[in-house]
ROKOL-861159 format. One line per field, with one value per atom (N, C-alpha, C): residue number from 0; residue in one letter; atom name; x, y, z. Coordinates in steps of 0.001 Angstrom, whole numbers, always signed. Example, Ala and Ser with C-alpha at 12.3 -4.5 7.8 and 13.67 -1.06 7.14 Angstrom:
<rs>
num <- (0,0,0,1,1,1)
residuo <- (A,A,A,S,S,S)
atomo <- (N,CA,C,N,CA,C)
px <- (+13190,+12300,+13200,+12850,+13670,+12900)
py <- (-5690,-4500,-3300,-2250,-1060,+30)
pz <- (+7800,+7800,+7800,+7080,+7140,+7870)
</rs>
This chain:
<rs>
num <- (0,0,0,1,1,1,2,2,2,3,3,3,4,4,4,5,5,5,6,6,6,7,7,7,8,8,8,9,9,9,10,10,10,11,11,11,12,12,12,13,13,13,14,14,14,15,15,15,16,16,16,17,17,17,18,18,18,19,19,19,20,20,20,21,21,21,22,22,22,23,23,23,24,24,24,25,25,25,26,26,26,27,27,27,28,28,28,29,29,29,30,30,30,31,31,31,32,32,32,33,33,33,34,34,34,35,35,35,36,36,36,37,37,37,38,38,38,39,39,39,40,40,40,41,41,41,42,42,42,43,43,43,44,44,44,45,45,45,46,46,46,47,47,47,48,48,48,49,49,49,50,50,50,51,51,51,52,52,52,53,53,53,54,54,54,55,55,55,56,56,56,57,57,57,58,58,58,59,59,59,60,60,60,61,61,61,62,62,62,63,63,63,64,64,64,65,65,65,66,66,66,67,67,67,68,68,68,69,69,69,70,70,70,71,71,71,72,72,72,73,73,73,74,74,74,75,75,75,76,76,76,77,77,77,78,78,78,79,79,79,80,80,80,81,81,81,82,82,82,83,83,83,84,84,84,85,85,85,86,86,86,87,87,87,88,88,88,89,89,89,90,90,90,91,91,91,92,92,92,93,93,93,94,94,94,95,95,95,96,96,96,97,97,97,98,98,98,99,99,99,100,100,100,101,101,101,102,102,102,103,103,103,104,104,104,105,105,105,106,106,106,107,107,107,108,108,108,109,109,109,110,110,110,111,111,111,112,112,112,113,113,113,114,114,114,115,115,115,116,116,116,117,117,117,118,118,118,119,119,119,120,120,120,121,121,121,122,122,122,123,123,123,124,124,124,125,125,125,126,126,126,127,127,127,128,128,128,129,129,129,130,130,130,131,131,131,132,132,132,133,133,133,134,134,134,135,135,135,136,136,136,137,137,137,138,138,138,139,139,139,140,140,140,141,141,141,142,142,142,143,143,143,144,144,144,145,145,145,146,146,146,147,147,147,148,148,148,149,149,149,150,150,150,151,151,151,152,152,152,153,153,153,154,154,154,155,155,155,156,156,156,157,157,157,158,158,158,159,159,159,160,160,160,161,161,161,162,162,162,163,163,163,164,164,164,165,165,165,166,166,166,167,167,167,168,168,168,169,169,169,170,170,170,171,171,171,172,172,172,173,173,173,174,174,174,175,175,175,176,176,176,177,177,177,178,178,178,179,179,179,180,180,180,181,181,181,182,182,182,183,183,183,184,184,184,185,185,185,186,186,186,187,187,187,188,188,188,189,189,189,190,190,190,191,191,191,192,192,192,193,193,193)
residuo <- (X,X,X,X,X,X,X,X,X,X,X,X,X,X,X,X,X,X,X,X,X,X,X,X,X,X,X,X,X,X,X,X,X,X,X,X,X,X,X,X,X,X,X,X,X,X,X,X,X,X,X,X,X,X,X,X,X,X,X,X,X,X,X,X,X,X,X,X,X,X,X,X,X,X,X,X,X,X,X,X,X,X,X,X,X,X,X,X,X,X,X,X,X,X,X,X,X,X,X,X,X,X,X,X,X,X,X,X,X,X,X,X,X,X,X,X,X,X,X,X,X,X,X,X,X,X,X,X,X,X,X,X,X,X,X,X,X,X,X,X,X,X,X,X,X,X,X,X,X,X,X,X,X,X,X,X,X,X,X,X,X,X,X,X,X,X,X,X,X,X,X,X,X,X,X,X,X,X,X,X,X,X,X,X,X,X,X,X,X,X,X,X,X,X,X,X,X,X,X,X,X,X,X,X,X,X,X,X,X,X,X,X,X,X,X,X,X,X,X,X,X,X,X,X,X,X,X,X,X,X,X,X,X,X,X,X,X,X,X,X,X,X,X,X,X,X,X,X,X,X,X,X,X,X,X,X,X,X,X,X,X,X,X,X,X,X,X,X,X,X,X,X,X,X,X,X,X,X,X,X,X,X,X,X,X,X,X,X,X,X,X,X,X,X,X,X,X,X,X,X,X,X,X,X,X,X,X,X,X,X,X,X,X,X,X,X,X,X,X,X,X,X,X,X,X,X,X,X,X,X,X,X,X,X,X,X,X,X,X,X,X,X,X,X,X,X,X,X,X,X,X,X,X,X,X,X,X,X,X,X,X,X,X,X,X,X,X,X,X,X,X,X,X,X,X,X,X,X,X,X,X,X,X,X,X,X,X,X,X,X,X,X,X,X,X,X,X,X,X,X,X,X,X,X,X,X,X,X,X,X,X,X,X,X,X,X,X,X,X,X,X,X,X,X,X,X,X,X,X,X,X,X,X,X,X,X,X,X,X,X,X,X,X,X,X,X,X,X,X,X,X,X,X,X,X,X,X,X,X,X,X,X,X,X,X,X,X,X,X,X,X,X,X,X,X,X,X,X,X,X,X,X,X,X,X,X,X,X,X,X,X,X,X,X,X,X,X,X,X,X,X,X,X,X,X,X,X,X,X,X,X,X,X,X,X,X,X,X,X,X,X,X,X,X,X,X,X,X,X,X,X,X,X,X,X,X,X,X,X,X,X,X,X,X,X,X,X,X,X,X,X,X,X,X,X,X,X,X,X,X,X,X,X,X,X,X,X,X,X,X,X,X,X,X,X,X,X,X,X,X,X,X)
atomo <- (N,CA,C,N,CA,C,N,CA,C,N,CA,C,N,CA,C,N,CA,C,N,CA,C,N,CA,C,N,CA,C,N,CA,C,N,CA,C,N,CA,C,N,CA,C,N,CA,C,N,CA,C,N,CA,C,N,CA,C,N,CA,C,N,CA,C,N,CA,C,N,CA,C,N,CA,C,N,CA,C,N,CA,C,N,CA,C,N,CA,C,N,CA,C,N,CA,C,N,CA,C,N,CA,C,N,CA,C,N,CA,C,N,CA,C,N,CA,C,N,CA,C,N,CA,C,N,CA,C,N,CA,C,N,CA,C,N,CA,C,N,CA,C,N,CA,C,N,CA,C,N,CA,C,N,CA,C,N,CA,C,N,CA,C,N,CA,C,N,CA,C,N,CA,C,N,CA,C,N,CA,C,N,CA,C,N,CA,C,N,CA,C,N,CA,C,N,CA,C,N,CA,C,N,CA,C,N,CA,C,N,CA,C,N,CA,C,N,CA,C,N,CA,C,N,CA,C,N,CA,C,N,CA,C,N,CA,C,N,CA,C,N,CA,C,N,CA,C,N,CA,C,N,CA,C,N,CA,C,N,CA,C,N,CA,C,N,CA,C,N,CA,C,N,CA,C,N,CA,C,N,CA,C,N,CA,C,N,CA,C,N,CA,C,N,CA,C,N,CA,C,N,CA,C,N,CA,C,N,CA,C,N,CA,C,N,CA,C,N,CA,C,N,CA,C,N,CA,C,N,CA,C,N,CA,C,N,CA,C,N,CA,C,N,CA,C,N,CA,C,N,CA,C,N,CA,C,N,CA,C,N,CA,C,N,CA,C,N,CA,C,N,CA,C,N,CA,C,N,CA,C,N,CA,C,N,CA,C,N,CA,C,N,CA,C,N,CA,C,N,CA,C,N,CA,C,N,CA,C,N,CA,C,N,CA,C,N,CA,C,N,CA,C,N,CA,C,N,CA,C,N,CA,C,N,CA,C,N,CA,C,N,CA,C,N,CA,C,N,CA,C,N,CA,C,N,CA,C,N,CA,C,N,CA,C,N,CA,C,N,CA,C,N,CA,C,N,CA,C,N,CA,C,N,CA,C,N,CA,C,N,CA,C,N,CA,C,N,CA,C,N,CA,C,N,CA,C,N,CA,C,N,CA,C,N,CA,C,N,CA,C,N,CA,C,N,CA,C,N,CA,C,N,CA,C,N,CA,C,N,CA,C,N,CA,C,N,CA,C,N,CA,C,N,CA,C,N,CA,C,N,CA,C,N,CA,C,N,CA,C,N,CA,C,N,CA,C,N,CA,C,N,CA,C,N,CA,C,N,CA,C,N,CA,C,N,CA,C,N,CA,C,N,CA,C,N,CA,C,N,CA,C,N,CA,C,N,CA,C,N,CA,C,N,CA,C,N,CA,C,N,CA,C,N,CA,C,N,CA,C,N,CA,C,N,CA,C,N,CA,C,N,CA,C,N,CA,C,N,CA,C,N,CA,C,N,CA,C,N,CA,C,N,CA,C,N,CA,C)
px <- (+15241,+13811,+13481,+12519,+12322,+10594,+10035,+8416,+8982,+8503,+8414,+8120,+8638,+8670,+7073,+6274,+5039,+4447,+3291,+3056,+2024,+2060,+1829,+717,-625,-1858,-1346,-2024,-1564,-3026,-3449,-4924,-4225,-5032,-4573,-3804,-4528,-3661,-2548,-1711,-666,+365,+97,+893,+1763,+1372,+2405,+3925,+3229,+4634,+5336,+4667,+5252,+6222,+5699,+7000,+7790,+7665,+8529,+9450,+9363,+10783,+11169,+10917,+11741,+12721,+14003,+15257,+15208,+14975,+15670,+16555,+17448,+19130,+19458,+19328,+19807,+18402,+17198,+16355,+15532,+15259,+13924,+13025,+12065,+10874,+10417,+9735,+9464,+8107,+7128,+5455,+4969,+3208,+2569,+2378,+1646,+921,+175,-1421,-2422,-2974,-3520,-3877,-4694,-5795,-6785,-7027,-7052,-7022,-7297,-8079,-9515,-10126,-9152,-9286,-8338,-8580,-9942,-10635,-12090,-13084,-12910,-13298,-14022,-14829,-15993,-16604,-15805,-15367,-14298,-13117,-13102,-12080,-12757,-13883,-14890,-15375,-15501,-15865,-15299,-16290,-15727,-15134,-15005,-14326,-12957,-12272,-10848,-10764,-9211,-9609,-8272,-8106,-8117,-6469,-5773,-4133,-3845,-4788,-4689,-4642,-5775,-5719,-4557,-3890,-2907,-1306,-1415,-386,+216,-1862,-1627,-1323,-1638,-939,+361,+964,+2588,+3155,+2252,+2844,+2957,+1629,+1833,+2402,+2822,+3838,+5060,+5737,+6963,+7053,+6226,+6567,+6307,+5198,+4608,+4827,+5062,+4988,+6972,+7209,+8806,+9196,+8791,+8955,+9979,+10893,+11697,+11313,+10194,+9240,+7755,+6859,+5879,+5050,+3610,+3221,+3658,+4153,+4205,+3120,+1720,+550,-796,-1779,-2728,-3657,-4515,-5833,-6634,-7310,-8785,-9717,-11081,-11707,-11419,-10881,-10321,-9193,-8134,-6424,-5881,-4552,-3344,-2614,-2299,-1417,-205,+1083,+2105,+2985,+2741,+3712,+5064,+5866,+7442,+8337,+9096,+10178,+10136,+9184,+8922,+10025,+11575,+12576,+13090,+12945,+13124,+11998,+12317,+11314,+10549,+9565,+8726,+8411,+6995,+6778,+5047,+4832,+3491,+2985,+3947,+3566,+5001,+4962,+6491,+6695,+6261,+6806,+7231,+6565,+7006,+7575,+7706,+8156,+9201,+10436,+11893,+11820,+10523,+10488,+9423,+8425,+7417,+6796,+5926,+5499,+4039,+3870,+2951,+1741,+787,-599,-1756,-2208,-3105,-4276,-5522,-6788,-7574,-8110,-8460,-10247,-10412,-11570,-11293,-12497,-12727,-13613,-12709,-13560,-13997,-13854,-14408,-15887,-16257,-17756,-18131,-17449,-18105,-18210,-19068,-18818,-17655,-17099,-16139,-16809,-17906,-17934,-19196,-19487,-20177,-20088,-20774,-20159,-18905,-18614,-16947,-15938,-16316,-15713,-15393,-15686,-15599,-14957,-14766,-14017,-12669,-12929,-11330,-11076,-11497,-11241,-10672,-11452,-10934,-9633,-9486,-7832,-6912,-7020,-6071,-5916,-6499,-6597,-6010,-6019,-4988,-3278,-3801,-1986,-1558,-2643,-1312,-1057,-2096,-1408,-323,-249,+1014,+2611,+2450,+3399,+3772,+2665,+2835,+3457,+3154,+3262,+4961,+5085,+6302,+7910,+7394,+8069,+8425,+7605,+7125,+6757,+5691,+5340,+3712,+3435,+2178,+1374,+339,-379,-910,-866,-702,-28,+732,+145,+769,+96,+912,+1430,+2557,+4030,+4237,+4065,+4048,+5279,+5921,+6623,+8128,+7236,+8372,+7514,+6508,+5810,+3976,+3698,+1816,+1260,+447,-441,-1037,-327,-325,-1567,-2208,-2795,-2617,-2241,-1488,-2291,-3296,-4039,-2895,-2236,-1021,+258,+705,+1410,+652,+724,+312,+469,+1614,+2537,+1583,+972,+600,-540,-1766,-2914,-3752,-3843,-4690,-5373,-7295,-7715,-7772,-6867,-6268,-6069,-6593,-7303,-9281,-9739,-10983,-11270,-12806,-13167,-14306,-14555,-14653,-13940,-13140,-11884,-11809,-12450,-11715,-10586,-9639,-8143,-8276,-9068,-9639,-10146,-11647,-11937,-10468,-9784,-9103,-7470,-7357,-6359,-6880,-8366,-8645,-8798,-9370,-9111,-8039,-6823,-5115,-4838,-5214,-4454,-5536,-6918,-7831,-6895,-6956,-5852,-4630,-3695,-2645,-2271,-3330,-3659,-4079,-5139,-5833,-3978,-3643,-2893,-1084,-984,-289,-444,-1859,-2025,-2492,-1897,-2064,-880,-291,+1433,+580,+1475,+1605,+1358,+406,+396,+1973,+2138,+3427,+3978)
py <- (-9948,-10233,-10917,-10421,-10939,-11596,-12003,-12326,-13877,-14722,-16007,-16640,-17790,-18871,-19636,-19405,-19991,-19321,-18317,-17983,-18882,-18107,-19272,-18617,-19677,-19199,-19502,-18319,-18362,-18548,-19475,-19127,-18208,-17409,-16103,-16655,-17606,-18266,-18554,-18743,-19568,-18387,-16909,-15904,-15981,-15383,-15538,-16164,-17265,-18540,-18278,-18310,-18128,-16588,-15319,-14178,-14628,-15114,-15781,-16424,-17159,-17749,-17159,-15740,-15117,-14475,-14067,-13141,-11864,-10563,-9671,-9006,-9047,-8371,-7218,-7014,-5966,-4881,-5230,-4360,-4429,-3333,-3085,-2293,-2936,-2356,-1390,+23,+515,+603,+306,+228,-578,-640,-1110,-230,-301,+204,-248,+441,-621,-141,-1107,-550,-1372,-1545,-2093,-2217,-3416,-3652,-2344,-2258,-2008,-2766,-2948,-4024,-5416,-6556,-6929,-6522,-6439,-5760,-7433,-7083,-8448,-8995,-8945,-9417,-10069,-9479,-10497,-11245,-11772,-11760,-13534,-13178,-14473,-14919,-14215,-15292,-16853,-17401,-19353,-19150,-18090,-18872,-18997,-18582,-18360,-19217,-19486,-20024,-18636,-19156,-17820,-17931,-19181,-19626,-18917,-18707,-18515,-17150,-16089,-14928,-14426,-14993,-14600,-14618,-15679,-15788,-14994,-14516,-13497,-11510,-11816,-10261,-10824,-11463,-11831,-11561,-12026,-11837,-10353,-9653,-8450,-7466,-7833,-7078,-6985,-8379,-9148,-8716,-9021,-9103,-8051,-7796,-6242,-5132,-4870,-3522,-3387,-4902,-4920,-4600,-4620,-4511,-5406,-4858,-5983,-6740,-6601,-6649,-6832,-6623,-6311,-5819,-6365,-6525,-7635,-7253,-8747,-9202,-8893,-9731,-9253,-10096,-10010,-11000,-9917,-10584,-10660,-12344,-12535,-12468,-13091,-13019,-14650,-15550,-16798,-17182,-16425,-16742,-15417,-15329,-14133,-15005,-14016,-14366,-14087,-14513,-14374,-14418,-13161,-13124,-12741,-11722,-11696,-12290,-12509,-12353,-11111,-11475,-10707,-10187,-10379,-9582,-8873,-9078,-7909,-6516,-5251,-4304,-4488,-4130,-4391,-3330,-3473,-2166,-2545,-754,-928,+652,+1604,+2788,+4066,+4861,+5251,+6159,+6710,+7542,+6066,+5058,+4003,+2878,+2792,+1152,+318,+1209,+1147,+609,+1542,+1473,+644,+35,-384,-1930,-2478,-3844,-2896,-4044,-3445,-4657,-4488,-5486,-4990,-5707,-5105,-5761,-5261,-6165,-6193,-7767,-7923,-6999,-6018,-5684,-3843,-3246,-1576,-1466,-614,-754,+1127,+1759,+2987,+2902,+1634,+988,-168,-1198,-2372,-2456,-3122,-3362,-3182,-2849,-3302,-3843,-3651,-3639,-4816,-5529,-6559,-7799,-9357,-9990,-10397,-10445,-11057,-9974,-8819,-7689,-7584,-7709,-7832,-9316,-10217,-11306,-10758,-9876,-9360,-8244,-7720,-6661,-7169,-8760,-8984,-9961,-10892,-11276,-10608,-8810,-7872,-7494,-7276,-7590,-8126,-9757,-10523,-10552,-9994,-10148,-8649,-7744,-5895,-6389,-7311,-7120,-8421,-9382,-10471,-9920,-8548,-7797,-6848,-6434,-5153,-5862,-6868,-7686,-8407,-8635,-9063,-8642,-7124,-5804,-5118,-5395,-4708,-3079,-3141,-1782,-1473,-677,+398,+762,+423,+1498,+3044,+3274,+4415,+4666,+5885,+7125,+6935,+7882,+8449,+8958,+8577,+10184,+9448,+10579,+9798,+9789,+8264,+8415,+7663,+7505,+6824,+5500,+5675,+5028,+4976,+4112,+3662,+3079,+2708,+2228,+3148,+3434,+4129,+3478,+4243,+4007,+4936,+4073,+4577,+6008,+6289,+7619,+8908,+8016,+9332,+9307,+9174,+9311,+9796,+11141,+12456,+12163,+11914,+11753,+10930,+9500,+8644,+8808,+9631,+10434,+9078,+8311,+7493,+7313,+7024,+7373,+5312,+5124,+3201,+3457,+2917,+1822,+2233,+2913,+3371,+4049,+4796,+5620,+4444,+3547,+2403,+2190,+2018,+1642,+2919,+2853,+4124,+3836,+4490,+4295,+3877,+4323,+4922,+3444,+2766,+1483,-15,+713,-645,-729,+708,+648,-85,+78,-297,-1612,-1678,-3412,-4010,-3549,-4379,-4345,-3566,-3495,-4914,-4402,-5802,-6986,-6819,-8367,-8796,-7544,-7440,-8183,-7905,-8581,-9923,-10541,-11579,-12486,-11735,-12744,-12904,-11969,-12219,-12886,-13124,-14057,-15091,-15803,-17011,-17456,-18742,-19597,-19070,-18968,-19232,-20591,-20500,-21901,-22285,-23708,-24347,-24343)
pz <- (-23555,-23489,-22168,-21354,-20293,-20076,-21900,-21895,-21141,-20585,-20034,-21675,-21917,-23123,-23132,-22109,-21625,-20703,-20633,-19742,-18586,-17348,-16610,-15575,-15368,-14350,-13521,-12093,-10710,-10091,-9077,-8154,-7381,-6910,-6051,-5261,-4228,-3028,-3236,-4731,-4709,-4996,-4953,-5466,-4265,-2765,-2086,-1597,-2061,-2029,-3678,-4395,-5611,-5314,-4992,-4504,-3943,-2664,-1490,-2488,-3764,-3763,-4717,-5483,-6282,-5232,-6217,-5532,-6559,-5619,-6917,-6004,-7521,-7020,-8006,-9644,-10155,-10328,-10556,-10466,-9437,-8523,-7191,-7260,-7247,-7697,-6678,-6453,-5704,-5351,-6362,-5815,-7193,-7282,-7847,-9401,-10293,-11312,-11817,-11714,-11632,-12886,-14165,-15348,-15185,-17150,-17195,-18742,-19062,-20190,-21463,-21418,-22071,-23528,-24223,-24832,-24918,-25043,-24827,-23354,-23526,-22158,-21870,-20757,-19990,-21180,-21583,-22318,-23368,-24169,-24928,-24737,-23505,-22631,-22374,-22142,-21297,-22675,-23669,-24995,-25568,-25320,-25376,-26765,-27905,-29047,-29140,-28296,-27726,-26182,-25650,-24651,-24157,-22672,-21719,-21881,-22308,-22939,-24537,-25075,-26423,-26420,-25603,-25501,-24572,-23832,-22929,-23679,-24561,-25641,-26554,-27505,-28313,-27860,-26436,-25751,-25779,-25333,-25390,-26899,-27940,-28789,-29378,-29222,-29596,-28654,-27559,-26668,-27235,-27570,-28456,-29360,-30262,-31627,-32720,-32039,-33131,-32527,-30974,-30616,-30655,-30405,-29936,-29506,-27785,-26406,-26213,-24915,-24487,-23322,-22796,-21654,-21951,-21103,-21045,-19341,-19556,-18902,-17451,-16448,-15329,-14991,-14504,-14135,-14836,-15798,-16056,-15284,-14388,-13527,-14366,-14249,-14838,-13756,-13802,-13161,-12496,-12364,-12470,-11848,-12983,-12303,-12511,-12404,-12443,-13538,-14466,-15251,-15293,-15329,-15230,-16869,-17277,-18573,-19136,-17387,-17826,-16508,-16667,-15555,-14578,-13495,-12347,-11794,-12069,-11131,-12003,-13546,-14366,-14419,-15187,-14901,-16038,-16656,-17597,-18570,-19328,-20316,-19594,-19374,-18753,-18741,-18543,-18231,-18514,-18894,-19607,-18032,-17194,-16322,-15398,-15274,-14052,-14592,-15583,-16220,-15270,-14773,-14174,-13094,-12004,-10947,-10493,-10750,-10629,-11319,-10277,-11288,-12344,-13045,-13789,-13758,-13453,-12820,-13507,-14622,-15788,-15463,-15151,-15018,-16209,-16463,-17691,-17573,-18794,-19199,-19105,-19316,-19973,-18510,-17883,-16565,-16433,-17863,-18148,-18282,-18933,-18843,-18441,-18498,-17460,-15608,-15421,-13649,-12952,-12054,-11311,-10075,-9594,-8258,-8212,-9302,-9568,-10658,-10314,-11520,-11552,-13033,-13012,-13361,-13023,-12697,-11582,-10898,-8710,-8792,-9741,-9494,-9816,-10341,-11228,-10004,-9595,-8346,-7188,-7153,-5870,-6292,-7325,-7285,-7918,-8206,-8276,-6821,-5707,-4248,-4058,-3955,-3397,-3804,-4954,-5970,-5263,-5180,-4928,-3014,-2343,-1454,-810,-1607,-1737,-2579,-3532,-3822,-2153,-1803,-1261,+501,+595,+1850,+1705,+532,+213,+247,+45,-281,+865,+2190,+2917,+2633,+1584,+570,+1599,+1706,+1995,+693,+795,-1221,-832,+936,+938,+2276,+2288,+1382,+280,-860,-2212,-2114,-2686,-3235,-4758,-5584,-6698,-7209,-7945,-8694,-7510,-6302,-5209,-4380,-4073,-2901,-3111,-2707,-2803,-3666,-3716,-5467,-6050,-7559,-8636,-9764,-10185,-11185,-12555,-13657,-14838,-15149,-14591,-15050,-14589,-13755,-12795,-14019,-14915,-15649,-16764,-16814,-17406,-18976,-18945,-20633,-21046,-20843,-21238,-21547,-21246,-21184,-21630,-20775,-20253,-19385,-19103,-18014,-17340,-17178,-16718,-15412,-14845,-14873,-15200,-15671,-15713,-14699,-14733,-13891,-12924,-13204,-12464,-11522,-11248,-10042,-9422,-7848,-6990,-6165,-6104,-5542,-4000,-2975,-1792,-1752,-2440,-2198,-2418,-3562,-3844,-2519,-2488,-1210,+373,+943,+1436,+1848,+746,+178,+498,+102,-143,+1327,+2223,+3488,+4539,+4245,+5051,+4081,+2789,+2438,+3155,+2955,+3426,+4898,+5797,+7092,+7317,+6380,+6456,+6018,+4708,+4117,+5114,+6264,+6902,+8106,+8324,+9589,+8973,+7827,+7430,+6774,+6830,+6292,+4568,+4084,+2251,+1725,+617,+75,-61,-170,-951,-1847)
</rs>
């Protein structure tokens, strides 16, 4: 089992330094896989009758315990923090054609119908931004070009078997790649938080 005993919030800024001091030695990841909740949407996601520890818990648990994964998900973006729910140098459960090869980076909400590109949807756009390009900077990884199944940022809609349209038809590949590389830059002409 590689779920973390506690999962743990990241501010975007603090992802870089936080990679920087992992080591991986038996599994290497080869690119990203970018999914999207869909349930919970954003909207139930941001509902005060839960807090954002309690809902991050109960995905751990039903990753764990009911689906009986030996893994899961590695990063759930809020609109807020990054969540950190397995052992990042192990491989995870996220997508059945990429699980092996790939991290798996789930953004919280149904972005088949909510905002992405406004709101606390564009909060969630932009610290899945900072996290694909503190992986992708880390790695020394590119999100393009695509070759699927070896190299770029993947979105789970590309694993056929799984016949999922994840990350939504909200998210265009073209804007969010664009995105990771202006990150990619900003976040290399600046030291890493501590």
């Amino acid at each position: 089992m590689t779920f973390l005993a506690q999962p743990r919030a990241y501010k975007p800024e603090e992802l870089p330094a936080f990679l920087a001091s992992k080591k991986w030695s038996g599994w290497r990841p080869q690119f990203v896989t970018l999914h999207n909740t869909a349930a919970p949407t954003l909207k139930q996601w941001l509902d005060p009758a839960h807090t954002a520890q309690q809902r991050i818990e109960g995905q751990r648990h039903y990753e764990r315990d009911i689906l009986h994964w030996h893994s899961g998900v590695h990063f759930f973006v809020a609109p807020d923090v990054i969540w950190n729910l397995c052992d990042v140098t192990q491989d995870g459960v996220h997508c059945s054609c990429f699980n092996h090869i790939s991290f798996g980076v789930e953004m919280i909400g149904d972005y088949s119908a909510e905002a992405f590109d406004k709101g606390d949807g564009a909060k969630v756009r932009d610290n899945a931004v900072v996290l694909l390009a503190a992986l992708h900077n880390r790695f020394g990884w590119h999100p393009d070009p695509l070759i699927h199944g070896v190299a770029g940022l993947h979105f789970h809609k590309m694993c056929k078997r799984d016949h999922h349209d994840c990350p939504g038809k909200n998210v265009d590949r073209a804007d969010i790649v664009a995105r990771v590389f202006a990150e990619m830059k900003r976040q290399a002409g600046k030291p890493a938080v501590p």
